[in-house]
Legacy VTK file of the C-alpha trace (Angstrom):
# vtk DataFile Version 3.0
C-alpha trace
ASCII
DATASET POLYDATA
POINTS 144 float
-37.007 -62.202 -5.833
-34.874 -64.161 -7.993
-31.884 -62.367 -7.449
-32.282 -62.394 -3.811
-33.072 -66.517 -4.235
-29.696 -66.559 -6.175
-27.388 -64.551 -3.812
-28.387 -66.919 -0.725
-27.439 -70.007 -3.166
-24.439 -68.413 -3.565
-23.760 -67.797 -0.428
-24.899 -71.462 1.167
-22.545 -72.900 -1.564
-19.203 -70.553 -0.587
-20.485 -71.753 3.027
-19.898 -75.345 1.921
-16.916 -74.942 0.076
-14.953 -72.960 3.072
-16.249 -75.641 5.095
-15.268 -78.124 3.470
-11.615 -76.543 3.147
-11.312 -75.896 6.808
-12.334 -79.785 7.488
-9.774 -80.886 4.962
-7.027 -78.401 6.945
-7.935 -79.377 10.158
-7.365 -83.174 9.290
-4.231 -85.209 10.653
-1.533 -85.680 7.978
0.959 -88.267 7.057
4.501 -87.806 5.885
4.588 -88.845 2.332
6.449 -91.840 1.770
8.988 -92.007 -0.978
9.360 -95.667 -3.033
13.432 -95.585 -2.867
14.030 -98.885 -5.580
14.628 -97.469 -9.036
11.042 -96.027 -10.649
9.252 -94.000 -12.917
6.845 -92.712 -10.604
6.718 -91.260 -7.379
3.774 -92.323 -5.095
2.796 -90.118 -2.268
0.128 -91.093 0.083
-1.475 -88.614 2.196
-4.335 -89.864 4.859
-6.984 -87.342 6.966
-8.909 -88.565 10.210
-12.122 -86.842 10.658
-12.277 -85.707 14.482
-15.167 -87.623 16.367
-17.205 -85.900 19.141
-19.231 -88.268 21.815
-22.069 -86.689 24.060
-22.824 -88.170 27.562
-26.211 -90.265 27.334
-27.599 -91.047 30.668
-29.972 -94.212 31.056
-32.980 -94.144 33.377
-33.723 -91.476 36.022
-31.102 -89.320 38.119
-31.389 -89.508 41.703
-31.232 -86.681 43.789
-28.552 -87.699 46.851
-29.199 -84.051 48.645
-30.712 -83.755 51.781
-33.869 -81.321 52.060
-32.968 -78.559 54.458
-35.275 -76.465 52.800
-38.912 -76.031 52.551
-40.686 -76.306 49.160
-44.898 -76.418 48.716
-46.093 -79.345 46.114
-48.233 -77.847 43.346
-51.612 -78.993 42.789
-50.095 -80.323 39.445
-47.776 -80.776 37.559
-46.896 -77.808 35.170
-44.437 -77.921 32.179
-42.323 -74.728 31.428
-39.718 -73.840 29.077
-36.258 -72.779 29.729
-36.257 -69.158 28.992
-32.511 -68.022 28.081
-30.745 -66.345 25.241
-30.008 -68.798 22.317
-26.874 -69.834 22.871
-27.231 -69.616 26.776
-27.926 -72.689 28.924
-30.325 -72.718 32.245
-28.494 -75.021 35.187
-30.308 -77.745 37.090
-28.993 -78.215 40.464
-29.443 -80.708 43.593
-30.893 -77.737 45.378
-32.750 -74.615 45.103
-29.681 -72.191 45.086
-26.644 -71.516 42.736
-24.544 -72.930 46.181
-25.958 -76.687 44.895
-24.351 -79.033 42.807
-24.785 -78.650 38.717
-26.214 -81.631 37.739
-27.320 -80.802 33.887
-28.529 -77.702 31.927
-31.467 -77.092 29.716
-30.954 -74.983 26.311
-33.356 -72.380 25.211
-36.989 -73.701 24.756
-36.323 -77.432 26.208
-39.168 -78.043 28.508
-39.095 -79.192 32.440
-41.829 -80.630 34.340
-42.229 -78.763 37.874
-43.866 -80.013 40.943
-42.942 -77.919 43.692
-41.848 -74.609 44.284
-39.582 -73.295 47.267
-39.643 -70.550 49.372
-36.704 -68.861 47.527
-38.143 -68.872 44.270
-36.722 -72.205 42.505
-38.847 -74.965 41.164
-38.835 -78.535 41.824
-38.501 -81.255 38.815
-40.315 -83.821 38.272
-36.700 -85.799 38.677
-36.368 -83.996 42.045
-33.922 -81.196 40.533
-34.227 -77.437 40.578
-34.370 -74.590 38.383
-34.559 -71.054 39.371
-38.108 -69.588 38.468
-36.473 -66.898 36.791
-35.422 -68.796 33.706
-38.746 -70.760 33.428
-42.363 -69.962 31.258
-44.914 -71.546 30.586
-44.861 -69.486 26.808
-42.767 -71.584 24.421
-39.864 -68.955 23.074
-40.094 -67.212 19.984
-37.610 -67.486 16.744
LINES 1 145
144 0 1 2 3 4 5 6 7 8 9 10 11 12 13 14 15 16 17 18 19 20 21 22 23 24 25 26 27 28 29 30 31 32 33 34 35 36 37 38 39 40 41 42 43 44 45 46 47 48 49 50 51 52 53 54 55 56 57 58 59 60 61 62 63 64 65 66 67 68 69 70 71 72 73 74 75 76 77 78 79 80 81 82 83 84 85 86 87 88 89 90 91 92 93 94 95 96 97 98 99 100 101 102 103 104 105 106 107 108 109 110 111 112 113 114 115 116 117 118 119 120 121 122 123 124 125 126 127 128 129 130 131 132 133 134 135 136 137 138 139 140 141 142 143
């Protein structure tokens, strides 16, 4: 057990290490500057920027713009399922029950949706008046 405790230390810290070589590759360099008055030394500056990522954070509800052309039955209440796709996958919400609507936002494996209606063609109604397709929804939370 030890040895088995030891080889995935070993391999978290080479993990680290190549990661922490790849950030310092990655990073933005400066040309050295050279001090050109008469000197002993020769001082070399070298500066990285670490790359930044932003994600989009929307405040308060959505609202739905669509126009129902469809018809949909309300549920007797509401019901929460979980987005059933492969890790790494995403389930789309849309404006309307069919792949022809409008993405508005996806839901990774296990995130949860409340439903309130579902419509004749087998998509479910949000609780934010967006729909997923029935298919990717279940009321079992996923499995590791």
């Amino acid at each position: 057990m030890n040895s088995k405790m030891t080889a995935v230390k070993l391999s978290a810290g080479m993990l680290i290490g190549v990661m922490a070589l790849s950030a310092v590759a990655c990073g933005k360099k400066s040309k050295p500057t050279i001090d050109t008055a008469p000197s002993t030394s020769l001082i070399t500056t070298t500066t990285t920027t670490a790359p930044t990522t932003s994600l989009q954070v929307y405040k308060g509800p959505l609202t739905n713009d669509q126009q129902v052309t469809w018809k949909e039955t309300t549920l007797d209440q509401q019901v929460t399922y979980y987005a059933k796709v492969t890790k790494g996958e995403f389930l789309n919400l849309r404006k309307g029950p069919g792949t022809e609507y409008t993405k508005i936002g996806t839901l990774s494996r296990g995130q949860t949706v409340v439903v309130v209606a579902r419509t004749s063609n087998g998509w479910y109604k949000t609780i934010d008046g967006f729909y997923a397709s029935e298919t990717y929804l279940t009321k079992k939370p996923p499995t590791a």
